[in-house]
C-alpha positions in Angstrom: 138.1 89.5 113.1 141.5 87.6 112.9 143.2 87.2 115.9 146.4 85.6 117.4 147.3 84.4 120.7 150.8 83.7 122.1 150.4 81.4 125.1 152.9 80.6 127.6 151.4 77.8 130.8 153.5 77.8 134.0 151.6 75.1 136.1 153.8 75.5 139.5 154.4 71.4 140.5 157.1 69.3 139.5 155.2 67.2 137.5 154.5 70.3 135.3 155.3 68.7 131.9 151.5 66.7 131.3 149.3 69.8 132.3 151.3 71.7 129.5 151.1 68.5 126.9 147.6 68.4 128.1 146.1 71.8 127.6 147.8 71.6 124.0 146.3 68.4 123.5 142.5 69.8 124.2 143.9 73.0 122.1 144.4 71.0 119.1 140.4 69.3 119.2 139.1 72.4 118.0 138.9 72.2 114.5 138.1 76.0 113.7 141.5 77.5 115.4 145.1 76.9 114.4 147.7 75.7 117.1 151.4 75.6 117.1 153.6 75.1 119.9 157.6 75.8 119.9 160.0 75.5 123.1 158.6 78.6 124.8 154.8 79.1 124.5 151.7 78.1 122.1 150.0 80.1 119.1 146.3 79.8 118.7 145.3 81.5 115.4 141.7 82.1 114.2 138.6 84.4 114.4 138.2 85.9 117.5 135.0 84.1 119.0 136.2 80.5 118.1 139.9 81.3 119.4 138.8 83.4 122.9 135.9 80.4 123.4 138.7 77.6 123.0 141.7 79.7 124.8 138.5 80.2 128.1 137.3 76.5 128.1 140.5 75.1 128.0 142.0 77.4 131.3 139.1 76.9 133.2 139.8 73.1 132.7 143.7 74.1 134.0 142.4 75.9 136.9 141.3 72.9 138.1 145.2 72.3 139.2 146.4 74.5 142.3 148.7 77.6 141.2 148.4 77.4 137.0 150.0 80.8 135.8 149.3 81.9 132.5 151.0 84.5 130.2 149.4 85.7 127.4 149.8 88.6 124.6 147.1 89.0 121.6 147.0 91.0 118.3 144.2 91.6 116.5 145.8 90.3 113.2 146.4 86.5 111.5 150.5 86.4 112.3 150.6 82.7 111.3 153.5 81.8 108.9 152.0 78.8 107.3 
């Protein structure tokens, strides 16, 4: 099954721009999902399993700083436009 994921990371620090550059970063090493950001949040696009295992490593390695907050909505449909 096709999914997409709409991602929006909030790490609460003033040095919150690297965490976000970061967790795209790791995002962008898996080579069975597709990632783009924009100005406001991240798409992960891909089947379910690769894109849910990638989105859960890759927050778990967030949690690691004090008071990350993630947002996140999900379809059950490939909404990529390229």
């Amino acid at each position: 099954m096709k999914i997409s994921v709409d991602i929006s990371y909030y790490p609460l620090n003033e040095a919150y721009v690297k965490p976000i550059l970061d967790f795209i970063a790791r995002l962008n090493q898996y080579k069975h999902i597709a990632v783009e950001t924009n100005g406001m949040s991240t798409q992960v696009f891909g089947e379910y399993d690769d894109v849910m295992g990638a989105i859960t490593t890759e927050i778990k390695k967030s949690f690691e700083l004090p008071h990350s907050v993630f947002v996140m909505k999900m379809v059950n449909a490939h909404l990529q436009k390229s």
